[in-house]
TORKOL-4160 file (C-alpha; in steps of 0.2 Angstrom, whole numbers, padded with zeros to 4 digits, m for minus):
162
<pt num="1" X="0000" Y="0000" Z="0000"/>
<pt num="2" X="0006" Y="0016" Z="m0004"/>
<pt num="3" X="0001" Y="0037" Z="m0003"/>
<pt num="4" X="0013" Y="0037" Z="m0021"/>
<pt num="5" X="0002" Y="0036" Z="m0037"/>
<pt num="6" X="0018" Y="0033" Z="m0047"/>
<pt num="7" X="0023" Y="0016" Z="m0037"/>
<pt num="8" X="0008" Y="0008" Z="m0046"/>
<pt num="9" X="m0002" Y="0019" Z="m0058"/>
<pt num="10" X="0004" Y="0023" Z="m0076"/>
<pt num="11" X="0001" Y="0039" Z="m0087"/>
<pt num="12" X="m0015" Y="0030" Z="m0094"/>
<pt num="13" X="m0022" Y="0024" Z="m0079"/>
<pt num="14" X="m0018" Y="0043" Z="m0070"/>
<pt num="15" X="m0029" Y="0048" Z="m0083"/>
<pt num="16" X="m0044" Y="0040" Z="m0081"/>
<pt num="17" X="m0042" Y="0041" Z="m0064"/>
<pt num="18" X="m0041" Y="0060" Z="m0065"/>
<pt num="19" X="m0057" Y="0059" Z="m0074"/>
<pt num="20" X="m0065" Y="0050" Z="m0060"/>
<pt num="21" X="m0061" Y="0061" Z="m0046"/>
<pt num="22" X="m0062" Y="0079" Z="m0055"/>
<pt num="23" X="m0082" Y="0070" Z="m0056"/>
<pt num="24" X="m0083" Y="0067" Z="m0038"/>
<pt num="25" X="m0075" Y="0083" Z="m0034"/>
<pt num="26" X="m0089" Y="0091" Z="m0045"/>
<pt num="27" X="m0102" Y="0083" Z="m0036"/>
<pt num="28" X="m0092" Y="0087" Z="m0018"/>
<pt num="29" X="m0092" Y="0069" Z="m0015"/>
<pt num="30" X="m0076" Y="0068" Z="m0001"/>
<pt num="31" X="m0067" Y="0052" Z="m0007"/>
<pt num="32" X="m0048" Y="0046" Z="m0001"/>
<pt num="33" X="m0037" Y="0035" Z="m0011"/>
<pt num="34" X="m0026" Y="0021" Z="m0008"/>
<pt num="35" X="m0015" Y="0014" Z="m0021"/>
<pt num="36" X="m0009" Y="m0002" Z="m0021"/>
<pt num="37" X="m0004" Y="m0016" Z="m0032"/>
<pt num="38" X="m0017" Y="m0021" Z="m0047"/>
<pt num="39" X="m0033" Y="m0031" Z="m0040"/>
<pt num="40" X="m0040" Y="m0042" Z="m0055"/>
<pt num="41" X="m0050" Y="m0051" Z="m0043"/>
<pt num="42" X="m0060" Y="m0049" Z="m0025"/>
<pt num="43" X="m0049" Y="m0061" Z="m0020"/>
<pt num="44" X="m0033" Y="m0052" Z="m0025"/>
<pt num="45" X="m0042" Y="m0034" Z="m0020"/>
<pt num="46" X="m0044" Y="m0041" Z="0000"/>
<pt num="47" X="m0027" Y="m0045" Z="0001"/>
<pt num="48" X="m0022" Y="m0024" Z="m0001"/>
<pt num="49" X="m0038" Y="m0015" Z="0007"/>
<pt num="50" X="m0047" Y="m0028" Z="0020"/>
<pt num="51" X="m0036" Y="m0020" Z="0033"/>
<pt num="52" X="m0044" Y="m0002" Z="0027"/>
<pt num="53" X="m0060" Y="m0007" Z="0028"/>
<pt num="54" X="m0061" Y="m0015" Z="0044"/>
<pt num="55" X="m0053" Y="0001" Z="0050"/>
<pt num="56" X="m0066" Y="0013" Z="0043"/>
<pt num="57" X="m0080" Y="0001" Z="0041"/>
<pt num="58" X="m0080" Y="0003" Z="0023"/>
<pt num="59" X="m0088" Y="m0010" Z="0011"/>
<pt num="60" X="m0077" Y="m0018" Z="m0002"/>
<pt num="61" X="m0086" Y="m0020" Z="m0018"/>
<pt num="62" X="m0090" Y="m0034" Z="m0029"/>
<pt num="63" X="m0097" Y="m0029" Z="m0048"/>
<pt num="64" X="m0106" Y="m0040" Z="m0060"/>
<pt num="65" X="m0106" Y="m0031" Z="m0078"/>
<pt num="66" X="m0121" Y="m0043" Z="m0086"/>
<pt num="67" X="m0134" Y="m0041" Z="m0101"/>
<pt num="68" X="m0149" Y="m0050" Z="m0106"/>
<pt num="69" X="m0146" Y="m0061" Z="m0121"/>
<pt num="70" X="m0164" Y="m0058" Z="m0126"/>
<pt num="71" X="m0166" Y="m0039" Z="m0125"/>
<pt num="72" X="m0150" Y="m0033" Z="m0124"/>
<pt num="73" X="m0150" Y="m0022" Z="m0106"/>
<pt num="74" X="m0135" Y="m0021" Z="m0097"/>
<pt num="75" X="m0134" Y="m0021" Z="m0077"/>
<pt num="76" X="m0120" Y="m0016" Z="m0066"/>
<pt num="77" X="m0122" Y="m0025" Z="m0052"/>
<pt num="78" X="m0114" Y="m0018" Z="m0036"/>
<pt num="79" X="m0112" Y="m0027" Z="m0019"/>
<pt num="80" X="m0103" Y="m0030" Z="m0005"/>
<pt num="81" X="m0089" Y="m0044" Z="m0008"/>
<pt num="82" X="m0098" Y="m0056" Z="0003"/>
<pt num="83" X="m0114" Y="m0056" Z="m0003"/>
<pt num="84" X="m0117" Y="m0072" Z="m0013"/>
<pt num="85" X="m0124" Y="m0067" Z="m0032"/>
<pt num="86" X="m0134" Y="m0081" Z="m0040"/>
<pt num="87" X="m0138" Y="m0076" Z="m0059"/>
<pt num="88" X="m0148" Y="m0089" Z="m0062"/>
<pt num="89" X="m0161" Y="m0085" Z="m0047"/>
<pt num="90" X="m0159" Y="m0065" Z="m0051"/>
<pt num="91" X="m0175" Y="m0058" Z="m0051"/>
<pt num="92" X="m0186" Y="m0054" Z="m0066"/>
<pt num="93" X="m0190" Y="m0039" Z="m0060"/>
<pt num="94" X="m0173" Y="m0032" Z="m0059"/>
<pt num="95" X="m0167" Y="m0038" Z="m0075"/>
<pt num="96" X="m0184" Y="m0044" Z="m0085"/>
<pt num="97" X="m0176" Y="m0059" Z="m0090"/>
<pt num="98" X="m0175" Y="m0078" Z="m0080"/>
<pt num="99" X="m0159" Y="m0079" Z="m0073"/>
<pt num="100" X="m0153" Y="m0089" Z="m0090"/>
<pt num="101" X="m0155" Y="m0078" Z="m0101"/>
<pt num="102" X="m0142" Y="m0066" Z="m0091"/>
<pt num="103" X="m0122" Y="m0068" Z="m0094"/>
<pt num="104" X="m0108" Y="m0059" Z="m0090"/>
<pt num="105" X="m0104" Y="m0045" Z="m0106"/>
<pt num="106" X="m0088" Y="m0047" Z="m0115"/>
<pt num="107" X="m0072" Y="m0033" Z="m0112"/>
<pt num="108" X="m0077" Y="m0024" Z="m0129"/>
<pt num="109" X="m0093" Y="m0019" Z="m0119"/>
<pt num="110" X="m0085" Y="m0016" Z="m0104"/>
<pt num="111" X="m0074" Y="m0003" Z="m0112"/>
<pt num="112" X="m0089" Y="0001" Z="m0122"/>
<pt num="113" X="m0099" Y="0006" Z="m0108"/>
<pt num="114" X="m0088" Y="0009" Z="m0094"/>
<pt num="115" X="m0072" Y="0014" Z="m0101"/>
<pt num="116" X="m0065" Y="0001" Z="m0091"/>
<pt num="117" X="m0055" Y="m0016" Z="m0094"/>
<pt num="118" X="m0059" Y="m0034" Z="m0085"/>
<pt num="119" X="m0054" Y="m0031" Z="m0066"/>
<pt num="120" X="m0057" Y="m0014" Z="m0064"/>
<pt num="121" X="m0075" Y="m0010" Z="m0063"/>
<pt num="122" X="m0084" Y="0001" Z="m0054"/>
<pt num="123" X="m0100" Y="0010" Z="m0053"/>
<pt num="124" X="m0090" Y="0024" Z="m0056"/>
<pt num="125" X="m0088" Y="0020" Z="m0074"/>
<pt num="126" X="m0107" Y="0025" Z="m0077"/>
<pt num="127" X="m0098" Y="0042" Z="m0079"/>
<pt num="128" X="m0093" Y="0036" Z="m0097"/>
<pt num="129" X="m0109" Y="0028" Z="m0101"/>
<pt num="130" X="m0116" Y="0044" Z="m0109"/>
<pt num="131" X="m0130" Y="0036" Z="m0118"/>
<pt num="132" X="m0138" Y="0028" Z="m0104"/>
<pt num="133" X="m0139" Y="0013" Z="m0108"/>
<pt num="134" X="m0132" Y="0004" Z="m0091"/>
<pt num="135" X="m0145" Y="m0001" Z="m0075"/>
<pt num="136" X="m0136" Y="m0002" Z="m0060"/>
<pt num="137" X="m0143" Y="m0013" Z="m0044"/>
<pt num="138" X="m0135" Y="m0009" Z="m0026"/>
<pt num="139" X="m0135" Y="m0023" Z="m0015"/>
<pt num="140" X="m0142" Y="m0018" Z="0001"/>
<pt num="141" X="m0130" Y="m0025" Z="0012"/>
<pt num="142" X="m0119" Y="m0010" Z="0005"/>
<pt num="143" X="m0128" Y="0003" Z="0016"/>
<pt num="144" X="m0123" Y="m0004" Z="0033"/>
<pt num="145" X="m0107" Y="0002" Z="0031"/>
<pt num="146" X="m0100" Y="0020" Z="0033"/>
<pt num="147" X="m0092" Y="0019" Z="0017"/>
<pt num="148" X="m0089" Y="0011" Z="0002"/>
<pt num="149" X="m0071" Y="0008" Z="m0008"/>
<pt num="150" X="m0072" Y="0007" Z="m0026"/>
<pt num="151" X="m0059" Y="0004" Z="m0040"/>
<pt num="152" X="m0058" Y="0022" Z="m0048"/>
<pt num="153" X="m0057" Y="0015" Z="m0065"/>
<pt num="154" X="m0041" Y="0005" Z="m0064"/>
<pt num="155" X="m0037" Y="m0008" Z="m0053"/>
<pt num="156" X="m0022" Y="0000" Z="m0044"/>
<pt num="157" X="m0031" Y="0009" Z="m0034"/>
<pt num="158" X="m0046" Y="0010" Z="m0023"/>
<pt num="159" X="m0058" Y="0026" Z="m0019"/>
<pt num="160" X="m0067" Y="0026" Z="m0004"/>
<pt num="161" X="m0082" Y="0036" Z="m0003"/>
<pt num="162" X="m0095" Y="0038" Z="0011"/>
């Protein structure tokens, strides 16, 4: 874990992330940032920030980028990184489709969309979905917690926002 972007983000990715924060600092959303080696995976993401989020009672987040073969809707789904997500038994009502007609999207549609790549995404890529076209579903267990850390767009870093 380090206070020194340079340690683990590159030109690129301190661009988007620039983009990220000068949004939040927009809407005078408070946020701190922890940089840390890149988290692909929940798994990989605990290792660097558990310790964080026990200390400020922050929830760690899980996202599911999904679409629905039939129609073609997408849904960011956002929950905390223990909740258990079962596609198959997601509600029609969230998604208007049975749970098999949901899959994950492909990485063209996540950079599409979100502007981000596999392993970095993050509510706060609906920033970049200018046409609208992404759903999002927050898991209630989220709201329990003080706070919420989120990869800014990469996955070198994690925001925390309350």
């Amino acid at each position: 874990m380090s206070s020194d972007p340079s340690a683990f983000v590159d030109a690129d990715e301190s661009a988007k992330m620039a983009t990220v924060l000068q949004f939040l600092d927009g809407l005078g959303i408070p946020y701190t940032n922890f940089f840390h080696p890149h988290a692909d995976t929940v798994e990989s993401l605990l290792q660097q920030v558990e310790h964080i989020a026990q200390q400020h009672n922050a929830s760690i987040a899980k996202n599911l980028f999904i679409k629905n073969k039939k129609k073609g809707t997408l849904f960011l789904i956002t929950a905390h990184h223990a909740t258990k997500i079962e596609l198959r038994s997601f509600s029609k009502e969230a998604t208007g489709a049975s749970g098999g007609n949901v899959r994950f999207t492909g990485e063209d549609e996540l950079q599409k969309r979100l502007g981000v790549r596999p392993g970095s995404v993050s509510p706060l890529g609906l920033i970049n979905d200018e046409e609208g076209k992404v759903g999002i579903i927050f898991d209630e267990d989220m709201m329990r917690f003080e706070h919420i850390l989120l990869h800014p767009l990469i996955n070198s870093a994690s925001t925390m926002i309350k």
